[in-house]
C-alpha positions as CSV (number, residue, x, y, z in Angstrom):
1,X,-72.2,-66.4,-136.9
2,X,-73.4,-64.4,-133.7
3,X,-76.1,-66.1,-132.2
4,X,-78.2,-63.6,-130.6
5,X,-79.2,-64.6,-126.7
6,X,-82.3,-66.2,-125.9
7,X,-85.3,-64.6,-124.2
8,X,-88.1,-65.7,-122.0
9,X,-90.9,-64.3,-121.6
10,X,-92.1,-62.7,-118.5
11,X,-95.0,-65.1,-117.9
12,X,-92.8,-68.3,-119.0
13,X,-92.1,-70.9,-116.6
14,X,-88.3,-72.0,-116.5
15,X,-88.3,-75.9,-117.8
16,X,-84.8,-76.7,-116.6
17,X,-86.1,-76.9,-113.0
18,X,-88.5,-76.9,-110.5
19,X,-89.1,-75.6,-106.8
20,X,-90.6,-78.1,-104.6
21,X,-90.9,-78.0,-100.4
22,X,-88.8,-80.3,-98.9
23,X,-88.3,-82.1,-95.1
24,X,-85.2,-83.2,-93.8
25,X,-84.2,-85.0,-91.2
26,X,-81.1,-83.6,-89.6
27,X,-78.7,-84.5,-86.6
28,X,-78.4,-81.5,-84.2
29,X,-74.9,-81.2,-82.4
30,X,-75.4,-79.2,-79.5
31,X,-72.5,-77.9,-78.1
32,X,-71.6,-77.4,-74.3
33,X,-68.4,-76.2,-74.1
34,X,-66.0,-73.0,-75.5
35,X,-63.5,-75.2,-76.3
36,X,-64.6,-76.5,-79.6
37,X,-60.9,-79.0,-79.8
38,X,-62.6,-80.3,-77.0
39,X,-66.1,-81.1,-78.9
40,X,-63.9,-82.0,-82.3
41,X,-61.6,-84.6,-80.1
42,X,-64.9,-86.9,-78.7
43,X,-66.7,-86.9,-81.9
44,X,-63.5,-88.3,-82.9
45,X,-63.3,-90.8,-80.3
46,X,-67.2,-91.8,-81.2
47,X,-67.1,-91.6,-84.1
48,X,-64.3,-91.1,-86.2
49,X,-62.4,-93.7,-88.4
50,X,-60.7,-95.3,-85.4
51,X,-63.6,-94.7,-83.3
52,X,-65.7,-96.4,-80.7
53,X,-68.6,-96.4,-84.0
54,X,-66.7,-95.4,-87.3
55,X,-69.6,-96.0,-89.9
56,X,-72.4,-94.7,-87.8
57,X,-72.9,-91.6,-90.2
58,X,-73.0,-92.0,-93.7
59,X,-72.8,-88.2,-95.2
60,X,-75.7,-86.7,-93.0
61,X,-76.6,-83.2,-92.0
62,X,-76.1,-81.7,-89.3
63,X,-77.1,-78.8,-87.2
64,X,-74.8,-77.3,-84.6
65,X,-76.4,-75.9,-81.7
66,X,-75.3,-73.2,-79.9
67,X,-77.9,-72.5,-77.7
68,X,-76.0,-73.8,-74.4
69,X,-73.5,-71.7,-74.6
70,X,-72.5,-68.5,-75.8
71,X,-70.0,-68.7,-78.4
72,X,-68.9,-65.9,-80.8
73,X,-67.3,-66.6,-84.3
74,X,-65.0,-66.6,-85.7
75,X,-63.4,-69.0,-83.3
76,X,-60.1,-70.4,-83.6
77,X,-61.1,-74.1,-83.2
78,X,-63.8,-73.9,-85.9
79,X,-61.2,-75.6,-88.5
80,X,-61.2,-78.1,-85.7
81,X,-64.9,-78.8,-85.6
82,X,-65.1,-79.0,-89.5
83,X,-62.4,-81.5,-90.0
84,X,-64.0,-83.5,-87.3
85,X,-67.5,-83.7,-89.2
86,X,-65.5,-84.7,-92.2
87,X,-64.1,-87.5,-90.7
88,X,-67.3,-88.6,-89.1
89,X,-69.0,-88.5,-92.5
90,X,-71.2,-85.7,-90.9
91,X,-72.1,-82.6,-93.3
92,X,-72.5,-79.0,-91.3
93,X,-75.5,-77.5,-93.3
94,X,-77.5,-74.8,-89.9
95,X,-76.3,-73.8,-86.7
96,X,-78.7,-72.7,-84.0
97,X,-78.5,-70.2,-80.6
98,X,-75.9,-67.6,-82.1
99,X,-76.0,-64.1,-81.8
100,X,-76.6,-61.6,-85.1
101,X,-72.8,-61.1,-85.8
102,X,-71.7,-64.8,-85.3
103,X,-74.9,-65.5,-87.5
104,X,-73.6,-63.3,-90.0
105,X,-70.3,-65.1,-90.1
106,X,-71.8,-68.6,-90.2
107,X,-73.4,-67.6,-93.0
108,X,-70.4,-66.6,-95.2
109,X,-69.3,-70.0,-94.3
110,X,-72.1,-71.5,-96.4
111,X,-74.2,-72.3,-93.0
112,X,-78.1,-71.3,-92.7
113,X,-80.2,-70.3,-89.6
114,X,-82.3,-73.4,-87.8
115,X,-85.2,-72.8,-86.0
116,X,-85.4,-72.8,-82.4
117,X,-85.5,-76.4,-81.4
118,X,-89.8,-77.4,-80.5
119,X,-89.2,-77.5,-76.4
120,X,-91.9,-80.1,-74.5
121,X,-94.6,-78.4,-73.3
122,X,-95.7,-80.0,-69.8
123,X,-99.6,-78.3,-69.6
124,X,-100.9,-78.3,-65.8
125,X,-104.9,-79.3,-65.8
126,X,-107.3,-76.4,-66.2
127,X,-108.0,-75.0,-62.8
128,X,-111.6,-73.2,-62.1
129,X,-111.0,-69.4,-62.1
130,X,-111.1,-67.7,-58.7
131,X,-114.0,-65.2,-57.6
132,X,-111.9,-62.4,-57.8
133,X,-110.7,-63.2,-61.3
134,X,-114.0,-64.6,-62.7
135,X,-115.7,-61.6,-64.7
136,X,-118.9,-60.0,-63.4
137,X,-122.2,-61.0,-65.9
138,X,-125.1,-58.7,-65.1
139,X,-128.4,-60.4,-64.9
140,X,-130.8,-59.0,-67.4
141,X,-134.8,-59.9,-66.7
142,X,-136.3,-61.9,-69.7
143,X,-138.0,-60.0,-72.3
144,X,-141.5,-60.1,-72.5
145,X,-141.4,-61.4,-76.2
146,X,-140.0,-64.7,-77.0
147,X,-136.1,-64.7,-78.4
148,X,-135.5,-65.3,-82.0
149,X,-134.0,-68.6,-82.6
150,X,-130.2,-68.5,-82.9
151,X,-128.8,-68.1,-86.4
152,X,-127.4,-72.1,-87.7
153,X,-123.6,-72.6,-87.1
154,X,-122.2,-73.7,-90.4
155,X,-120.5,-77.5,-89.5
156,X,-116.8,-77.8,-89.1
157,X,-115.0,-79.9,-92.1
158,X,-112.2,-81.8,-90.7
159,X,-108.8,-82.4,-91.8
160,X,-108.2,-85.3,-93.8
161,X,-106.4,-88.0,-92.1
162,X,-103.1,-88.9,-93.1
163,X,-102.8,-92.4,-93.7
164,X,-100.5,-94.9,-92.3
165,X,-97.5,-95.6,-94.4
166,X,-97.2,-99.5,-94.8
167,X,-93.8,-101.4,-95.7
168,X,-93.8,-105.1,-96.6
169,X,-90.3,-105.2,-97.9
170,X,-86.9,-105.5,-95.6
171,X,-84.6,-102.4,-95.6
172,X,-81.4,-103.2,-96.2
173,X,-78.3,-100.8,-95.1
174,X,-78.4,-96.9,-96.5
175,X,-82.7,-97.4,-97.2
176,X,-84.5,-94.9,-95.8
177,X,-88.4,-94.4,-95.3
178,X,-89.7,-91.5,-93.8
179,X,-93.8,-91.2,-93.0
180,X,-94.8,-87.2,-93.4
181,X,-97.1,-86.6,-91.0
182,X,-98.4,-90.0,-89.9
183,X,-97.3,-93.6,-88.3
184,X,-95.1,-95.9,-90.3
185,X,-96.0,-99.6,-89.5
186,X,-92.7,-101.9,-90.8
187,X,-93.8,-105.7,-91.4
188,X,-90.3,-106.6,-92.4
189,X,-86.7,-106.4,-91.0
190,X,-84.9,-103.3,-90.6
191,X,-81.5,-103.7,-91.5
192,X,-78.1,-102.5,-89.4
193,X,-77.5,-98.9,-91.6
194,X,-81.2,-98.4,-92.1
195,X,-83.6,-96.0,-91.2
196,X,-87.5,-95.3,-90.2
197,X,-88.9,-91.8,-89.8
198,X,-92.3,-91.2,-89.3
199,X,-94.2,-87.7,-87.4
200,X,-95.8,-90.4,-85.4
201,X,-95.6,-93.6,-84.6
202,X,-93.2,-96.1,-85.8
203,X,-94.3,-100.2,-85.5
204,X,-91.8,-102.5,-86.6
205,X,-93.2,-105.9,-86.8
206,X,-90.2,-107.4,-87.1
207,X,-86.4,-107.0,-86.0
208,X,-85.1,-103.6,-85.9
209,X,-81.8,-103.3,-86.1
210,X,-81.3,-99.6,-87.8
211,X,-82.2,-96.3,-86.7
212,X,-85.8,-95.2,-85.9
213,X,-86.7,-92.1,-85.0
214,X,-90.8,-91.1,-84.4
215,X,-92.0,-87.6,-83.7
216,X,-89.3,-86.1,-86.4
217,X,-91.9,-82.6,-86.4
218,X,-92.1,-82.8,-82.5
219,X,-94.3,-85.0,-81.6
220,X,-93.7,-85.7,-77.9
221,X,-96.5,-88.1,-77.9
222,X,-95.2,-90.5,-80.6
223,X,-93.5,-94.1,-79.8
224,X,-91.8,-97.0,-81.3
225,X,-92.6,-100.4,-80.8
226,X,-90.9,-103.7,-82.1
227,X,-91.0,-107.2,-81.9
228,X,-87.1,-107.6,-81.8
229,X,-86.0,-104.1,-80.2
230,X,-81.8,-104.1,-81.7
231,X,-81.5,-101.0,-82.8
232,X,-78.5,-98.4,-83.5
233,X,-80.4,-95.9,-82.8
234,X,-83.9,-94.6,-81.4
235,X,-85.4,-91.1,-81.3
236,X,-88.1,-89.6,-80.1
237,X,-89.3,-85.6,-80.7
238,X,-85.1,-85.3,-81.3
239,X,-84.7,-86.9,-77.8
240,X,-82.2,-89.8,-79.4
241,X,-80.1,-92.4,-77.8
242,X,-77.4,-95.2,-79.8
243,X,-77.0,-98.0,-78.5
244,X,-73.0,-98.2,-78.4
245,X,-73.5,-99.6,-74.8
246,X,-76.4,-103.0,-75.2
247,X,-79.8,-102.3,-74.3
248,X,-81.1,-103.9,-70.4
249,X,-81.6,-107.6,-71.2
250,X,-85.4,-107.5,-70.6
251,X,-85.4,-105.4,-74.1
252,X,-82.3,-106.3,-76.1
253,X,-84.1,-108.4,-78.7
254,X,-87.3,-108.9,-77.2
255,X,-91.0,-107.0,-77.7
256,X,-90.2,-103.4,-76.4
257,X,-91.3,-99.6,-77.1
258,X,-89.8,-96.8,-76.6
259,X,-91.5,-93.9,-76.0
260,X,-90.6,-90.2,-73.8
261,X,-91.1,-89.6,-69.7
262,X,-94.4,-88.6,-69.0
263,X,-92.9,-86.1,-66.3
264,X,-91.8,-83.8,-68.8
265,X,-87.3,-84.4,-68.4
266,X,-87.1,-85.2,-71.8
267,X,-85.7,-88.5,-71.2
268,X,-86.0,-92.0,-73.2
269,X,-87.7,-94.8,-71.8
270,X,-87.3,-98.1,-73.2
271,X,-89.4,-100.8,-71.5
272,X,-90.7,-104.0,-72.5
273,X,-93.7,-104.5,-73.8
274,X,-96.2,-106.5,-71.5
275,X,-98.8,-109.2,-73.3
């Protein structure tokens, strides 16, 4: 028996699945060299089975960034670079900074565009306009009849604030808990192969021995504080640093934050907090 094909109709909504926005937080490779055997070889050497941190990644994406240099594919190391993110348990999913063609080829390779990478924005204090810029108002004589009253302005409705994500719990090794658009206070211990995301803020009340990584939209301005500062890793804004080499001993273990420079260079500073 022929059994005739099924039909939907035109308004129907498809049961089997179901489109939904979703963030991710990736690692972005960026690359500063041509010689991509060069790149594949010390990712090896960090971390690659024999290397210096062989279970650092556990199957996460990553984003290769071009922008520093200005590579064309195909390139004849790229097989290199692949089966160096294999070996690191790193997944290529985007690349970034390449021209249209090279695009074009990264894409029949299975890769997608990033976005440009959010650059820190120093802004200077407002400065009062000079004469010469500083447009001319005439000056009008009052009317003799009084001015009508000016019309009401309709009030301004805020956004809702995003509320604080609390966890109570530990995280134990491949948890992760990301906060979407708000602070993530931790009152528990974050385990070695963990990790905390938040757009803002991230307080760990407790040890914190995984990966943390505030400001995951940008956010220069966000920090991360903890009681017992042992991380793997720390990020801020996608400014990141491991801790491969220990921490200064006036941190390593002890109340600390970390947070960016405030003279816009885009580096880490970790510094102990001060009671």
């Amino acid at each position: 028996m022929t059994v005739p094909p099924a039909t939907v109709s035109s308004g129907a909504v498809p049961a089997a699945f179901e489109l939904k926005s979703a963030q991710l937080t990736l690692v972005a490779l960026v690359v500063k060299t041509h010689d991509l055997a060069i790149v594949a070889a010390e990712l090896a050497r960090s971390f690659g089975p024999k290397g210096e941190s062989p279970d650092f990644f556990d199957t996460d994406g990553v984003v290769i960034d071009f922008t520093q240099t200005d590579i064309v594919l195909p390139h004849p190391q790229w097989e290199l670079l692949m089966k160096a993110f294999d070996a690191c348990k790193l997944v290529p999913m985007a690349v970034r900074g390449l021209d249209p063609a090279s695009l074009a080829v990264a894409q029949r390779l299975g890769l997608t565009e990033a976005p440009p990478e959010p650059r820190r924005v120093v802004v200077p204090g407002a400065k009062a306009a000079s004469p010469a810029s500083a447009p001319v108002v005439p000056v009008v004589a009052p009317a003799a009849r009084t001015a009508p009253a000016p019309a009401p302005v309709a009030p301004v409705r805020e956004a809702a604030p995003v509320p604080t994500m609390v966890v109570t719990k530990p995280l134990r090794s491949g948890q992760k808990i990301y906060a979407r658009g708000g602070d993530l206070v931790v009152l528990a211990m974050v385990n070695r192969g963990a990790e905390v995301i938040a757009d803002g803020n991230i307080h760990v009340y407790a040890p914190l021995r995984g990966k943390a990584m505030a400001g995951a939209r940008g956010n220069t301005s966000a920090r991360i504080f903890s009681l017992c500062l042992e991380p793997e890793l720390v990020s801020i804004a996608g400014i990141y640093r491991t801790t491969e080499k220990e921490l200064a001993g006036d941190v390593l273990g002890k109340p600390a934050q970390v947070r960016l420079s405030d003279d816009g260079s885009e580096k880490l500073i970790i510094e102990a907090l001060k009671s």
